[in-house]
C-alpha positions in Angstrom: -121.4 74.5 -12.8 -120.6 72.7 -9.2 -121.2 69.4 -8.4 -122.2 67.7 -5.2 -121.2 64.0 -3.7 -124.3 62.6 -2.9 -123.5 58.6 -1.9 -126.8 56.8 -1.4 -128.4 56.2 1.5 -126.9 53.1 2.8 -130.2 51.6 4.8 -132.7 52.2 2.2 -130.4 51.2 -0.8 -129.1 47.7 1.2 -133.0 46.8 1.5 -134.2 47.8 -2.2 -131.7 45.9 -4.2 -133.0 42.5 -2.2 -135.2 43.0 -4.9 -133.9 42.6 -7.8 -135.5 39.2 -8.2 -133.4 36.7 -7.4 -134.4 33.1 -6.9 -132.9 31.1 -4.2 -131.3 29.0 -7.4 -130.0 31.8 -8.9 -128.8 33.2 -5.6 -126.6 29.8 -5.0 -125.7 29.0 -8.4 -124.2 33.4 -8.3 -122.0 32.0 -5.6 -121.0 28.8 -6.7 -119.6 31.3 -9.8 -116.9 32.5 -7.2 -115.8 29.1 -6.2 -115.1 28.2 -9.9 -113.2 31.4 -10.2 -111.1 30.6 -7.3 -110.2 27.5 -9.5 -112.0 24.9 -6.4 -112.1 21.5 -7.3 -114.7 20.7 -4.7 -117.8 23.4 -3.5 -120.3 22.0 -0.4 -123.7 23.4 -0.1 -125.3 23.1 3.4 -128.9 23.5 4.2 -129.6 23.9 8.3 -133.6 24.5 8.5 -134.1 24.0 12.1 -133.7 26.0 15.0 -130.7 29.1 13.9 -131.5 28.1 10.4 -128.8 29.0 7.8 -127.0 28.3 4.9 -123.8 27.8 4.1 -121.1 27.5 0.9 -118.1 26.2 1.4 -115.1 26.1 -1.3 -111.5 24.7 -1.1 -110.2 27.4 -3.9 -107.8 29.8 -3.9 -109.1 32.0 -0.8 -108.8 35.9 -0.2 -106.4 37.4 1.9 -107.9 40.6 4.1 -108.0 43.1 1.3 -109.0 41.5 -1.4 -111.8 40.5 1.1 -112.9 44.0 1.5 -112.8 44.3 -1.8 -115.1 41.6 -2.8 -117.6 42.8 -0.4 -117.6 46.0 -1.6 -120.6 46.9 -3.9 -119.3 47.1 -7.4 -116.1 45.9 -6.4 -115.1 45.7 -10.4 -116.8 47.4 -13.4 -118.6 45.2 -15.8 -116.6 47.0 -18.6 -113.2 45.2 -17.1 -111.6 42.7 -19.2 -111.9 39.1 -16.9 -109.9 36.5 -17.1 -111.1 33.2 -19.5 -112.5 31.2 -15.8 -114.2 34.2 -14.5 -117.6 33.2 -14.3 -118.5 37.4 -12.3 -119.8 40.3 -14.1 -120.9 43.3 -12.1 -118.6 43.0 -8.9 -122.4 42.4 -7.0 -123.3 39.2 -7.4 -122.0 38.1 -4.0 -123.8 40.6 -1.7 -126.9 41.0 -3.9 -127.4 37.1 -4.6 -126.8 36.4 -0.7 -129.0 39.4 1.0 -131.8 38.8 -1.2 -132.4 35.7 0.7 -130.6 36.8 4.0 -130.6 39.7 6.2 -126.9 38.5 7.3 -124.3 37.5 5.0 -120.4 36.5 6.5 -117.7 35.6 4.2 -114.8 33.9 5.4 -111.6 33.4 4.0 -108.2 31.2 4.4 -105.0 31.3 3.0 -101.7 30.9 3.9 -102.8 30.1 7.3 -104.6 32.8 7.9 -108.6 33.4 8.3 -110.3 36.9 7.4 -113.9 37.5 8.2 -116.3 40.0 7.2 -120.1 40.6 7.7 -122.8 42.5 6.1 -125.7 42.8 8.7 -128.4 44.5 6.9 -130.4 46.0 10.5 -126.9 47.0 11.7 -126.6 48.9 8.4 -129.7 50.1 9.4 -128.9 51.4 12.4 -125.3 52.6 11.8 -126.5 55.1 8.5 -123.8 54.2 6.4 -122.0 51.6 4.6 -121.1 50.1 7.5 -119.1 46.7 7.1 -118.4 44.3 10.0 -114.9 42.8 10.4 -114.9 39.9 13.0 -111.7 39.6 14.6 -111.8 37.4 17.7 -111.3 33.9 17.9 -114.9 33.7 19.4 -116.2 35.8 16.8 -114.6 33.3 14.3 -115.6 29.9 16.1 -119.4 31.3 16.4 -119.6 31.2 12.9 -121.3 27.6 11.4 -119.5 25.4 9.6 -115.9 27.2 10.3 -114.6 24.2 11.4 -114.9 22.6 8.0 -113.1 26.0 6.2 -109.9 25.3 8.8 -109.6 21.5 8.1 -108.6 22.8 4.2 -105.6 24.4 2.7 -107.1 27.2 1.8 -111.1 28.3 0.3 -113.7 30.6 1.2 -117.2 30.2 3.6 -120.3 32.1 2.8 -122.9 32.1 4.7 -126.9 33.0 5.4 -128.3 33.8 8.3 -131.5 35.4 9.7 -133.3 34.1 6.0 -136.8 36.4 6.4 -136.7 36.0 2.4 -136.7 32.2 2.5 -139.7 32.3 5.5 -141.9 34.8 4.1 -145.2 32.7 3.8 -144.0 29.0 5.3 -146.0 27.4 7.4 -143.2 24.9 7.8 -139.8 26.4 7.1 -138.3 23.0 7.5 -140.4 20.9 5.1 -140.1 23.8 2.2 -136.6 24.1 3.0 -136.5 20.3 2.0 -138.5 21.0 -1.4 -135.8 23.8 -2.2 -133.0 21.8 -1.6 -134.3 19.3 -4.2 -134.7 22.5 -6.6 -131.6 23.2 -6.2 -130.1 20.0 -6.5 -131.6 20.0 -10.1 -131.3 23.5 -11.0 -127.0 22.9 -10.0 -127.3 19.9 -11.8 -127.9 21.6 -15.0 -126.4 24.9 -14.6 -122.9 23.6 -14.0 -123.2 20.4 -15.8 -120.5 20.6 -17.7 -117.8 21.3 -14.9 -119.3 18.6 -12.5 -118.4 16.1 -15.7 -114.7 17.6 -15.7 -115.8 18.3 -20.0 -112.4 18.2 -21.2 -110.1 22.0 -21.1 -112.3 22.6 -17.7 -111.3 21.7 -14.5 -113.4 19.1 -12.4 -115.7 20.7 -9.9 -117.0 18.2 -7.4 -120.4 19.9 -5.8 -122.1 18.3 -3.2 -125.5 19.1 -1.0 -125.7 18.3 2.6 -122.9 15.7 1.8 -124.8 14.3 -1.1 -123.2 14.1 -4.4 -124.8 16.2 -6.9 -124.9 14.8 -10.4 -124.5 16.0 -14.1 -127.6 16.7 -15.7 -126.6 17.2 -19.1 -129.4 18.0 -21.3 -128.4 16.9 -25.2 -128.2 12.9 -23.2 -124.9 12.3 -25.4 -124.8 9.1 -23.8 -127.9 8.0 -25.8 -127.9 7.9 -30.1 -128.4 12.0 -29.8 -127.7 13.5 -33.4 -124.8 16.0 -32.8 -124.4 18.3 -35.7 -121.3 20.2 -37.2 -120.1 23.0 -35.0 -120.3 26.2 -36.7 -118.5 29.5 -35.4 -119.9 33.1 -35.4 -116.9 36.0 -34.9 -117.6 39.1 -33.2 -114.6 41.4 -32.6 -112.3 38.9 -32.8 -114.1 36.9 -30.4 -115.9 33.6 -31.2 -119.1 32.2 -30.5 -119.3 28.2 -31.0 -123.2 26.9 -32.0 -123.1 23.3 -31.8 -127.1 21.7 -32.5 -128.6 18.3 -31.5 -131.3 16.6 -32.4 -132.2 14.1 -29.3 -133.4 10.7 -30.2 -137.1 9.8 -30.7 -138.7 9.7 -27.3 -140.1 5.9 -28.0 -135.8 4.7 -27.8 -135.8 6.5 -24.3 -137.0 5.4 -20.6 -138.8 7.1 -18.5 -135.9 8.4 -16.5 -134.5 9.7 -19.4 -137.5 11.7 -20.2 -137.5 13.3 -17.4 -134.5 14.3 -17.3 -134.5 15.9 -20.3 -137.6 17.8 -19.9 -137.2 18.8 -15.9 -140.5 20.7 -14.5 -141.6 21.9 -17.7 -141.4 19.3 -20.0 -139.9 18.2 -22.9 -141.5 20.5 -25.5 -140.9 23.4 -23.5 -137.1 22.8 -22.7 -136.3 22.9 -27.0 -134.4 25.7 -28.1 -131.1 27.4 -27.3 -128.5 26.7 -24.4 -126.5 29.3 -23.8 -122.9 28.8 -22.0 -121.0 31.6 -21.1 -117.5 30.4 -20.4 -119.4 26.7 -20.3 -121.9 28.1 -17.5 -125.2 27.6 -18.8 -127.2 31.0 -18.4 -130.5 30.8 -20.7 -131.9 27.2 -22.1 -135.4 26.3 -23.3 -135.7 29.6 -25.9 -135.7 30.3 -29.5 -135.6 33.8 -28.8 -138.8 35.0 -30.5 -137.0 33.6 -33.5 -139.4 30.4 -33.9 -141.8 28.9 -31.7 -142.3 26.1 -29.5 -144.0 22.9 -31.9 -144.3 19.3 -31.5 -142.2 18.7 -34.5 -139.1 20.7 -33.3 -139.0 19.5 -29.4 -136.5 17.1 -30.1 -133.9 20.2 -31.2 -132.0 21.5 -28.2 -128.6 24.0 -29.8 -125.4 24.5 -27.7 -124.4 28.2 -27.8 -120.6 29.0 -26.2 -119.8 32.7 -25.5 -116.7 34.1 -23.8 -117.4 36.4 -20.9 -115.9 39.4 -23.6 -119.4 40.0 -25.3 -121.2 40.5 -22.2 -122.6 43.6 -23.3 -123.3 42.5 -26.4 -125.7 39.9 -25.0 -127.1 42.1 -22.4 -126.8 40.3 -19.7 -128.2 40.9 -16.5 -126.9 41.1 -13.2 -128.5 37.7 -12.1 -126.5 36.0 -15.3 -130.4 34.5 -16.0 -131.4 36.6 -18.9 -129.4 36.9 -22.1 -130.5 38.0 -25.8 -128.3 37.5 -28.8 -126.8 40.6 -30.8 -128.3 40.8 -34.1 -125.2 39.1 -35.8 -125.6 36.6 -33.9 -129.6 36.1 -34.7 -128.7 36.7 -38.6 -126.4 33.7 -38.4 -129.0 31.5 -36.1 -132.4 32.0 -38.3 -130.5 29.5 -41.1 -129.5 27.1 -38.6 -133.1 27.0 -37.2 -134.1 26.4 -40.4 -131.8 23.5 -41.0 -132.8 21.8 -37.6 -136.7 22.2 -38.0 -136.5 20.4 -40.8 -134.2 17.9 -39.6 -136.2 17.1 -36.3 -139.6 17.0 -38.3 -137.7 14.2 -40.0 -136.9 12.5 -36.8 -140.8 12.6 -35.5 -142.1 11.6 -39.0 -139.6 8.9 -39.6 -142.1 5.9 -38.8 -145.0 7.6 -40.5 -142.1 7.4 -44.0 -141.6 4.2 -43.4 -145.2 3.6 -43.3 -145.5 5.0 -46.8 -142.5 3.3 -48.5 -143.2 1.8 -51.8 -140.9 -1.1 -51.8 -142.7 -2.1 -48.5 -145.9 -4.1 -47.9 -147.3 -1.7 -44.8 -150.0 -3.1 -42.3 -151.3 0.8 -42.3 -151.8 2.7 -45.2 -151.9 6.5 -45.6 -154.0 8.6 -47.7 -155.2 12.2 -48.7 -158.0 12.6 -48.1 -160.7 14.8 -50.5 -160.6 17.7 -48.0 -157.0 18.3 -47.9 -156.0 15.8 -45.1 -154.9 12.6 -44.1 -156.7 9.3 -43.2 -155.8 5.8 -42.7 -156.6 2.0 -43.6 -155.8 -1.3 -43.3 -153.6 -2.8 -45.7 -156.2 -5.7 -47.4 -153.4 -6.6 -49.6 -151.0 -7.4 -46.8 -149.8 -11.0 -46.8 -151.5 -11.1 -42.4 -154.6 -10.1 -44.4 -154.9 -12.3 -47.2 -154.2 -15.2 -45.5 -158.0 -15.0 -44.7 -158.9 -14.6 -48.6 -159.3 -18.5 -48.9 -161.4 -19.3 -45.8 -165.4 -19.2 -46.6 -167.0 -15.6 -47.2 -168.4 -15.6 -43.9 -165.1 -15.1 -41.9 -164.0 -12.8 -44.6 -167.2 -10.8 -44.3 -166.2 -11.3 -40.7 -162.5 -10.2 -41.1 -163.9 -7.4 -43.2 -166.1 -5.6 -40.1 -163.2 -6.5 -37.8 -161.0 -4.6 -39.8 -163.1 -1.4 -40.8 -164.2 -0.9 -36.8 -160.6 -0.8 -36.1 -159.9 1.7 -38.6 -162.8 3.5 -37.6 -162.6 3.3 -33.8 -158.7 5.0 -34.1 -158.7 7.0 -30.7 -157.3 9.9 -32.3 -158.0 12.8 -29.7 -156.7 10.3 -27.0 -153.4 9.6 -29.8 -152.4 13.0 -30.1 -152.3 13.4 -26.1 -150.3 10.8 -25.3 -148.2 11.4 -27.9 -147.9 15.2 -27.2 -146.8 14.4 -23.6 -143.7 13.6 -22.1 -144.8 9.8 -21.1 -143.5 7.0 -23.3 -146.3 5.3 -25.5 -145.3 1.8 -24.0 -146.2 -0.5 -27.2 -144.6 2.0 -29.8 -141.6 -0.4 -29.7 -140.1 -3.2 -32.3 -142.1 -6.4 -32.2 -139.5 -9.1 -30.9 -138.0 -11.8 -32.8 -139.8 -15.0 -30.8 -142.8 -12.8 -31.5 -142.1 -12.8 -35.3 -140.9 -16.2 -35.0 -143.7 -17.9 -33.7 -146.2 -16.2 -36.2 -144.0 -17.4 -39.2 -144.3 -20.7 -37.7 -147.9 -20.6 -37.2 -148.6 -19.4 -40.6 -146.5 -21.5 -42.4 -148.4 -24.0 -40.6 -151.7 -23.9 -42.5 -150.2 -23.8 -45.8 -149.6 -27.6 -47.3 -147.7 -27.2 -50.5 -143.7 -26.3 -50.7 -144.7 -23.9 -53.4 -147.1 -22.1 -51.3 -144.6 -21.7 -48.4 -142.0 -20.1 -50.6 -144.7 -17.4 -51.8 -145.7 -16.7 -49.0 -142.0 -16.5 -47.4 -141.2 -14.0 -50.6 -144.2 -12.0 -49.8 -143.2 -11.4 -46.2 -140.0 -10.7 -47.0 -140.7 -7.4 -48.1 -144.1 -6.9 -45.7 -144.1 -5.0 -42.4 -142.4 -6.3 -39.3 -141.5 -9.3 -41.4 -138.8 -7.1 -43.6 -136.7 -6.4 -40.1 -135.8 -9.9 -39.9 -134.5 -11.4 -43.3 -132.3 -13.5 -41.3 -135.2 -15.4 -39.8 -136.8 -15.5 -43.4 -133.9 -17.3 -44.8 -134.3 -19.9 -41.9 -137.6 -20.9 -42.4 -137.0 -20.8 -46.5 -134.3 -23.3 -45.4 -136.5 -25.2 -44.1 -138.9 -25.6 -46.3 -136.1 -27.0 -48.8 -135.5 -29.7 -46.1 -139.6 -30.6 -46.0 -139.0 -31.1 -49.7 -136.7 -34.3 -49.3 
């Protein structure tokens, strides 16, 4: 048997892995992974849509000196089998070409350190034209001073420049490049944002990674809202091959205790129901989020569960990732040990969404609403008669309570309940599902106190409220008035 070399075709191949399906997001956020590697504490992301339109990321890390240049610009420049150190956020050794020329026909890389700048180009139509692999190395101080944003890589230390040019990807279509380039940039602002949440908040054992966007800060979007009363759950730990993999659940608060900025930012473009599920974080980098992995689905009940999933860059095969670090399954270890957790959080979140309608059933409470089966197997609702709001009205004449009476059954059956559901199945706040306030219960206390005449009667009806919805949220205020009403006695 004899064997042949047969390298592949360098023009054909350099065009069909543009392909591969990256999004401009996914393109950035693949660079940005280099710049964390290279242990930089600041990255800048420029966006230049006008006239020679390009784009540019700039890092103050560690830099590259001429070979290990070459190297990184060489296709599969490390095998994905290699052990990586703990900050490597890489995997294939193509991340940096493919991301970049799948938006751009020309990508340059430029590097500093100790002084010294190295510069290197992939032109895809001089590829094209050469035949073979064939790498540009720009030399000349003219060469170097052409290229955008240069000035910015020699005012630092040391770091690395990439940068797109000639972006037929990012055109393809636009009627005006400029005003979609301005959409994308606010894409990517969020999409960063989430992605690299966790470094941009320096989350204690990483280091601080200041990102920025056209000079704009670029903020942490982290999506459990630990600065709200989110639920965090006990950590549990999952060992494969002597490596470990951290799940760490939440349960966010009730969406009536958040504002609507809030809301939005925890449910992004596609909402809040369809952002529940697992966040993976390999080496704190989040790769997948918004999935139970066939595992459960989507519900109402459950969109308030959102579980933290850290893996080490080790099981990478294990979790079959793919080369645009956007698509990751669990191993089946790993889904054996997550089906009880799911299990445990379903029931936990139902509790969270269901926690009003409990309280509305509690027996040591005098409800305004009251809940019942119904004789074909569901639920409907009435209006408590026996509340003490209610039966205030039982000594007036019997035509107000005839009148009460119809007031009270066209409420209950006028519910909008198709309209209910909606709203409450959508990521807008209901705006009245809040506590009533205390001046509110305050001054109906006073007023119904008001129409009673007798000391006795005040303190029975004080002792009835006590224990009545809203009334039982503010025993303070009851004790005040039942104060009083010993003074009126005097």
């Amino acid at each position: 048997m004899k064997s042949i070399v047969l390298p592949p075709y360098a023009p054909t191949l350099i065009e069909s892995i543009r392909a591969i399906g990256y999004t401009l997001e996914a393109a950035i956020a693949d660079i940005v992974d280099n710049s964390i590697s290279a242990l930089a504490s600041c990255v800048d992301i420029f966006f230049f849509p006008i006239d020679d339109s390009y784009i540019a990321i700039l890092d103050d890390g560690c830099g590259m000196t001429g070979e290990e240049l070459n190297t990184a610009m060489r296709y599969g420049s490390q095998s994905p089998n290699e052990k990586r150190s703990e900050n490597d956020l890489g995997r294939f050794g193509l991340g940096l070409k493919t991301a970049s020329l799948s938006q751009c026909r020309t990508l340059t890389v430029v590097s500093k350190q100790h002084e010294r700048i190295e510069a290197r180009r992939w032109d895809i139509d001089h590829v094209i034209n050469a035949g073979n692999w064939s790498l540009l190395i720009l030399e000349s101080e003219d060469e170097i001073n052409q290229i955008p944003r240069i000035d910015s890589l020699k005012a630092l230390e040391s770091g690395t420049l990439v940068v797109w040019q000639n972006l037929d990807k990012l055109k393809v279509g636009e009627l005006n490049f400029e005003r979609s380039m301005g959409k994308k940039m606010d894409e990517m602002r969020i999409h960063l944002s989430l992605v690299f949440h966790r470094y941009i908040s320096g989350e204690p054992g990483l280091k601080k990674t200041l990102m920025r966007m056209n000079n704009i800060l670029i903020k942490p979007s982290d999506p459990f809202l630990l600065q709200k009363n989110t639920q965090v759950m006990s950590d549990e730990s999952i060992y494969i091959e002597e490596s470990r993999v951290v799940i760490r659940p939440y349960i966010l608060p009730h969406i009536s205790s958040l504002s609507n900025d809030e809301v939005i930012a925890l449910g992004g473009k596609e909402g809040l129901r369809k952002n529940q599920g697992f966040y993976v974080y390999r080496n704190k980098r989040l790769l997948v989020w918004g999935t139970w992995f066939r595992m459960m689905r989507q519900g109402e009940l459950s969109k308030l569960v959102r579980v933290q999933v850290d893996i080490p860059n080790e099981l990478d095969n294990l979790w079959t990732l793919d080369i645009k670090k956007s698509t990751a399954a669990p191993p089946e270890i790993v889904r054996n040990n997550l089906a009880s957790i799911i299990e445990r959080l379903a029931s936990k979140s139902k509790r969270t969404w269901e926690f009003r309608g409990k309280r509305e059933t509690h027996d040591s409470i005098v409800h305004i609403w009251q809940r019942f089966k119904g004789k074909n197997g569901g639920h409907y609702y009435n209006i408590n008669r026996d509340h003490p709001l209610v039966e205030t009205f039982a000594e007036t004449s019997p035509q107000i309570k005839r009148s009460i009476e119809n007031l009270l059954k066209s409420i209950e059956v006028s519910i909008p309940l198709n309209q209910l559901y909606l709203d409450l199945t959508s990521e807008k706040k209901i705006e009245n599902d809040t506590e009533i306030t205390m001046q509110e219960i305050d001054d109906i206390l006073h007023g119904l106190l008001e129409q009673i005449s007798t000391l006795a009667g005040k303190r029975k009806l004080l002792d009835r409220l006590a224990v009545s919805d809203p009334f039982v949220n503010y025993p303070k205020l009851i004790e005040r008035y039942r104060g009083g009403s010993s003074d009126d006695s005097n």
